[in-house]
C-alpha positions in Angstrom: 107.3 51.2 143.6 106.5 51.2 140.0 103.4 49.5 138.8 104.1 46.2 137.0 102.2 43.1 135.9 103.6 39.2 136.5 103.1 36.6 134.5 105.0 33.1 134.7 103.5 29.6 134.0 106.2 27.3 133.9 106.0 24.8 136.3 108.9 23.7 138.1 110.4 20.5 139.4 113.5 21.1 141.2 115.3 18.2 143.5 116.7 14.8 143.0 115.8 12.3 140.7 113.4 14.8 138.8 114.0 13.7 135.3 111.4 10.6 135.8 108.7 12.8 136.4 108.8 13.3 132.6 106.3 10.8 131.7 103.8 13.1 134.3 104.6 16.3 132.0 103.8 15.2 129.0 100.7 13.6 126.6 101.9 10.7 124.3 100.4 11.7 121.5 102.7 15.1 121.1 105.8 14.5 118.5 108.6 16.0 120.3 111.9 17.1 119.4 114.4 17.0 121.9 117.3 19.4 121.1 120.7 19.8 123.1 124.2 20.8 122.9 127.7 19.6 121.9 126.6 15.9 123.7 127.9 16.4 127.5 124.5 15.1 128.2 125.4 11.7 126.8 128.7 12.2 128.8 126.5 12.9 131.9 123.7 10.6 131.9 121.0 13.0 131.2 120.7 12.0 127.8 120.1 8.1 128.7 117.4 9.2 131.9 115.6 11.4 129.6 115.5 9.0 127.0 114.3 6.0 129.4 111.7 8.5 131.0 110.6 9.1 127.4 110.4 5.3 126.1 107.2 4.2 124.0 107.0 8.2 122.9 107.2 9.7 119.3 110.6 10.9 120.1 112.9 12.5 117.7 116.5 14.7 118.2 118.4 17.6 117.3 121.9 17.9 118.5 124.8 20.3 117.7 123.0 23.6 119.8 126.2 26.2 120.6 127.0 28.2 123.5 125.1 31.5 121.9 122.9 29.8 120.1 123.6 30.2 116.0 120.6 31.5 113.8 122.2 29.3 111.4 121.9 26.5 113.8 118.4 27.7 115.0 117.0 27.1 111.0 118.4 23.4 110.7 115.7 22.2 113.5 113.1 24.5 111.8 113.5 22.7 109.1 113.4 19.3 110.7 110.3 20.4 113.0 108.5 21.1 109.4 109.2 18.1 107.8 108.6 15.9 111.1 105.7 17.2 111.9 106.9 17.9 115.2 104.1 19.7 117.8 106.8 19.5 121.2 110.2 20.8 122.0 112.6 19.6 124.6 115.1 21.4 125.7 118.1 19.2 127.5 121.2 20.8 128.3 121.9 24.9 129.3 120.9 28.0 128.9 122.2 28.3 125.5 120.2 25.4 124.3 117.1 26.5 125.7 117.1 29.9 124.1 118.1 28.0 121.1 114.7 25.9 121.8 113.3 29.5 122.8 113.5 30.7 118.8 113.6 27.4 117.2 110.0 27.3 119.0 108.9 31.3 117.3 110.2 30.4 113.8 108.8 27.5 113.3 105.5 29.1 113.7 106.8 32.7 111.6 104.8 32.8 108.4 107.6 35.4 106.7 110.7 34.9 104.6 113.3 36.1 107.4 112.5 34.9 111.4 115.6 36.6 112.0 115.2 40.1 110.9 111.5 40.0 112.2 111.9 38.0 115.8 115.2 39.6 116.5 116.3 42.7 114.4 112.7 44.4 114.3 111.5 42.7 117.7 108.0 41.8 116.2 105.6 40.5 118.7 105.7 36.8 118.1 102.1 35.3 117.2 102.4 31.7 117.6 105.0 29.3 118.9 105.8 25.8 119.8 105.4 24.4 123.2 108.4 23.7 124.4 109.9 22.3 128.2 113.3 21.7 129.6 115.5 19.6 131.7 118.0 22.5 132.4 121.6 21.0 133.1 123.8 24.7 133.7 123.0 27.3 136.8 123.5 30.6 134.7 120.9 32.1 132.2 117.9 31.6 134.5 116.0 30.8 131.0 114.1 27.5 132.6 111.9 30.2 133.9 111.1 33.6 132.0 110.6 34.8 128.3 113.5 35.6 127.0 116.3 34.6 124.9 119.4 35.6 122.9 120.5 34.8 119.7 123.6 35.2 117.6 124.6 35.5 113.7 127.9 34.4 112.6 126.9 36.2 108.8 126.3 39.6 110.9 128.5 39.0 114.1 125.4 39.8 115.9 124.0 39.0 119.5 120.0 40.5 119.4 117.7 39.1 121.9 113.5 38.3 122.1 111.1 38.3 124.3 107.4 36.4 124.3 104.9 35.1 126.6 104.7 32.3 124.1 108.4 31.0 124.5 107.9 30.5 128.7 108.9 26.9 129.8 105.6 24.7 130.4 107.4 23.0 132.6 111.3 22.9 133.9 112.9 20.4 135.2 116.2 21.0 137.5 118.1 18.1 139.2 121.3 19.8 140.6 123.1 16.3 140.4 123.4 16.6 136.9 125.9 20.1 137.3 127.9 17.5 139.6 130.2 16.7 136.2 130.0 20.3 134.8 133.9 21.6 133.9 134.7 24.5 136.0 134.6 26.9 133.6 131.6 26.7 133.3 130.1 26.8 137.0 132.4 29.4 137.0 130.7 31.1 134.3 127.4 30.7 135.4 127.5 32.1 139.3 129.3 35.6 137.0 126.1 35.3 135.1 123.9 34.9 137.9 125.7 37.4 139.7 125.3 40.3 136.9 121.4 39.1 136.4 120.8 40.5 139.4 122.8 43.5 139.6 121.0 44.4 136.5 117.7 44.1 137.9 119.1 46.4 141.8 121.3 48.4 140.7 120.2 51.1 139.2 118.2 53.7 141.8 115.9 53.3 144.5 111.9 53.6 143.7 111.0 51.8 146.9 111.5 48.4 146.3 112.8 46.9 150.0 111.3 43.7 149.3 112.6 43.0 146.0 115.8 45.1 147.1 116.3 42.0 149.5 115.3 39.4 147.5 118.6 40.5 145.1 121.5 41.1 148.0 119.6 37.6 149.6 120.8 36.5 145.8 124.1 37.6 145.9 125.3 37.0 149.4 124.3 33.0 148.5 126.6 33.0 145.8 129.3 34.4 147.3 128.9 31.9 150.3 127.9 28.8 148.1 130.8 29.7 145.2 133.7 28.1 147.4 132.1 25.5 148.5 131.6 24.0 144.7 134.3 25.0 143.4 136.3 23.1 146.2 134.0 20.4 146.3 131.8 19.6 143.2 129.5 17.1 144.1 128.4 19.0 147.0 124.6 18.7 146.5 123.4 21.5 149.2 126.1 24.0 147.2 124.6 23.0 143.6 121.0 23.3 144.6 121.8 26.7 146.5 123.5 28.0 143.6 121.0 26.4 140.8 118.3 27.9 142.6 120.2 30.9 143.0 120.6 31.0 138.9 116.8 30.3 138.3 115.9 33.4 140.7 118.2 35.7 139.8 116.1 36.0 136.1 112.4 34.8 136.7 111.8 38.6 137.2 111.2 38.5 140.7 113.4 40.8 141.4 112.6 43.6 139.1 108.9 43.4 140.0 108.2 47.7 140.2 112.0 48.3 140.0 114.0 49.8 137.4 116.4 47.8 135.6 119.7 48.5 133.6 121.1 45.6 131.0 124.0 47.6 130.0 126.5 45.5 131.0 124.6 42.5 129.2 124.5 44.5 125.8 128.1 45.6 126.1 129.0 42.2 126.7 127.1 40.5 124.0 129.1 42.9 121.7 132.1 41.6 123.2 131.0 37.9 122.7 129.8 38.8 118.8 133.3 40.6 118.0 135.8 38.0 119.9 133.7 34.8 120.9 134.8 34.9 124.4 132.1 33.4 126.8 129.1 35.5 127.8 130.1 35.2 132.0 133.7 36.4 130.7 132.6 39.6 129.1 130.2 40.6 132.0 132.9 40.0 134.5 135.0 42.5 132.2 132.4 45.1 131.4 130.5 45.5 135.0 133.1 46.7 137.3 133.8 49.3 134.4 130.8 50.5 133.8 129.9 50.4 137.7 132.9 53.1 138.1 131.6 55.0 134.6 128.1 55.1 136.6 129.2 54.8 140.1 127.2 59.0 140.7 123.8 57.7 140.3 123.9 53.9 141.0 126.0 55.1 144.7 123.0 54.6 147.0 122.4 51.2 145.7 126.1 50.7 145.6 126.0 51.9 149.5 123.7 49.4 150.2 125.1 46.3 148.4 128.8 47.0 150.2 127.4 47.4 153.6 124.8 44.4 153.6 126.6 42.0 151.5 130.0 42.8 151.6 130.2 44.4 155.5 131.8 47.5 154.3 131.5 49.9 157.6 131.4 53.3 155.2 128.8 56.1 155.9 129.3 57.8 152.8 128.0 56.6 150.3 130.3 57.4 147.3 133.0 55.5 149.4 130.6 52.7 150.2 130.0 52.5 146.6 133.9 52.3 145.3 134.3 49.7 147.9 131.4 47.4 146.3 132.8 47.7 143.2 136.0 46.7 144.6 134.6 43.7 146.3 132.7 42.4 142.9 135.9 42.5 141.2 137.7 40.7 143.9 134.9 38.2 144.0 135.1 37.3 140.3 138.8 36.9 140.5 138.7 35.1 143.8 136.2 32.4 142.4 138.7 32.3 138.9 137.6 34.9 136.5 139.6 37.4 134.6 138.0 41.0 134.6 140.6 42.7 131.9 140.1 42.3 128.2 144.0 42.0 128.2 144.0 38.8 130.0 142.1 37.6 126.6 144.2 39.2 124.4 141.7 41.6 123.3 142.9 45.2 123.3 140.9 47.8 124.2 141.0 50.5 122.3 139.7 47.8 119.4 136.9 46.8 121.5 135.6 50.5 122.1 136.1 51.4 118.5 134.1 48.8 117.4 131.4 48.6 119.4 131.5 52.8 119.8 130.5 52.2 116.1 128.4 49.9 116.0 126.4 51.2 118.6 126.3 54.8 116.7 124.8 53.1 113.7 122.1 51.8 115.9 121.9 55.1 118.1 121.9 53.1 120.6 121.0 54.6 124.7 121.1 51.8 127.2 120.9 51.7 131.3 118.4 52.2 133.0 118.6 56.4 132.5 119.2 55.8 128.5 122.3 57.7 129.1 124.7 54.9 128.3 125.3 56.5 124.4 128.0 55.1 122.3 130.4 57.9 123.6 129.4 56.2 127.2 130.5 52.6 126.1 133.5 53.8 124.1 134.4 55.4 127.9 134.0 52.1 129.5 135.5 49.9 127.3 139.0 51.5 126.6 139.1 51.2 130.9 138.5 47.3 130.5 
């Protein structure tokens, strides 16, 4: 096991009926911002219980966050936070509006000209920040509880993300009742995103991690047992919270404590997103069984392992083993209703792989977890997608 430091402290209140605890969480005096999406949360109810938890506060709102964040976006609020005065920030709604929340909170604090080139493009350390919470509505980006975010550019067709201690949660809160209404598409989307979190974090090769090595497959065979029973029955509470808590797991880092990790499906993918603006959980179902093939040599022992624990594969060699787990994730993602094929978005390959081949040779870019995933390597993986 590698050496590694942990560091997390965002409180978290998971369960039923969790939004009225926000009085509890937070001190009058603060001016806070509450930020969400596209306005399900006024379709849902969330907006209404966050705003009746919140009643007698110094409340003000931002709306109009998008799936991947916009910079463009990101700079509206700053500017609203500045003239405001605002000293809180409320995330309600997904992932994506919590990473927007995430750099809203940096930029607001960044002294310079550009946030963007600094915060994302150079990857500055970020020296001051907002506070910021969330009432997390979407099991998928695990963002209610780590440091990270990602951002995107429409003038660039960029997806960069940050990291900083000074973006983590204070406090998240996560009533699975509130997924009860979410469209399929996107539980869909989210369990694919959960599901290549953590194959991020355990696949790569073994450093003698057994603990966290079960924490992961514990990760994955939940989803796979839970995904069926939502999608056949959505306001199954015990399959929400299983799969929500699944979500939040799969990226608080837990799982990559004195492991090595890979994120080359998630970079691939936000290259994908940037280019053709399909959905982040569509271009990691299309890029990780690809790149598990491209890589199948050195990930095979952890490959071995994930077919024969989660999947039941009786296989004593390991190279076997391995194409059968592959196998089995791509069957999973289509059994649950995702596509794996750029073709099945209209999105030829050989364009994809030219582009990103090239855009990743500008940026001599060397992902995975050996740095041996070169432009050539991604150009490889994406003409077989």
């Amino acid at each position: 096991m590698n050496n590694f430091e942990f560091f997390c402290p965002t409180k978290v209140l998971f369960g039923k009926n969790t939004i009225s605890e926000l009085p509890k969480l937070i001190d009058k005096s603060h001016r806070i911002l509450m930020i969400y999406g596209g306005g399900s949360i006024k379709k849902n109810g969330v907006y209404d219980q966050v705003k009746k938890a919140l009643e007698g506060y110094q409340l003000f709102e931002f709306g109009g966050i998008e799936p991947n964040p916009k910079y463009e976006t990101c700079m509206k609020a700053v500017e609203m936070i500045k003239q405001e005065n605002i000293d809180f920030l409320l995330a309600v709604g997904g992932g994506s509006t919590l990473d927007g929340t995430k750099f809203i909170a940096a930029a607001a604090k960044y002294e310079g000209d550009n946030a963007y080139d600094a915060i994302l493009v150079r990857e500055e350390p970020v020296k001051d920040a907002l506070p910021i919470a969330d009432v997390i509505t979407l099991p998928a980006t695990g963002s209610e509880m780590n440091n990270g975010a990602v951002i995107s550019r429409l003038a660039t067709n960029e997806k960069l993300p940050f990291h900083s201690d000074l973006v983590f949660p204070r406090f998240s809160i996560i009533d699975p009742q509130v997924t009860f209404s979410l469209p399929q598409k996107q539980t869909i989307n989210g369990i694919v995103d959960t599901f290549v979190h953590v194959m991020e974090q355990y696949c790569t090769y073994d450093v003698n991690t057994p603990l966290q090595d079960d924490w992961a497959l514990g990760i994955l065979r939940t989803l796979i047992n839970e995904a069926p029973k939502v999608l056949a029955e959505p306001n199954d509470y015990e399959a929400r919270a299983n799969i929500f808590w699944c979500a939040t797991c799969g990226l608080n880092y837990w799982i990559s404590l004195g492991a090595v990790q890979d994120w080359a499906t998630h970079m691939i993918g936000h290259e994908l997103t940037a280019f053709y603006g399909i959905d982040h959980g569509q271009s990691l179902a299309i890029v990780l069984p690809r790149l598990l093939k491209n890589q199948k040599v050195s990930k095979s022992k952890k490959l071995a392992k994930l077919a024969r624990e989660v999947f039941g594969v009786n296989e004593t060699v390991d190279l076997k083993a391995a194409d059968k787990a592959i196998d089995n994730i791509e069957e999973f993602f289509n059994s649950i209703g995702m596509k794996t094929k750029l073709s099945d978005y209209e999105i030829d390959s050989m364009d994809a792989a030219e582009k990103i081949k090239d855009r990743f040779n500008k940026r001599n870019t060397a992902l995975g977890e050996k740095g041996n995933i070169t432009a050539e390597t991604a150009f490889e993986i994406l003409k077989n997608c």
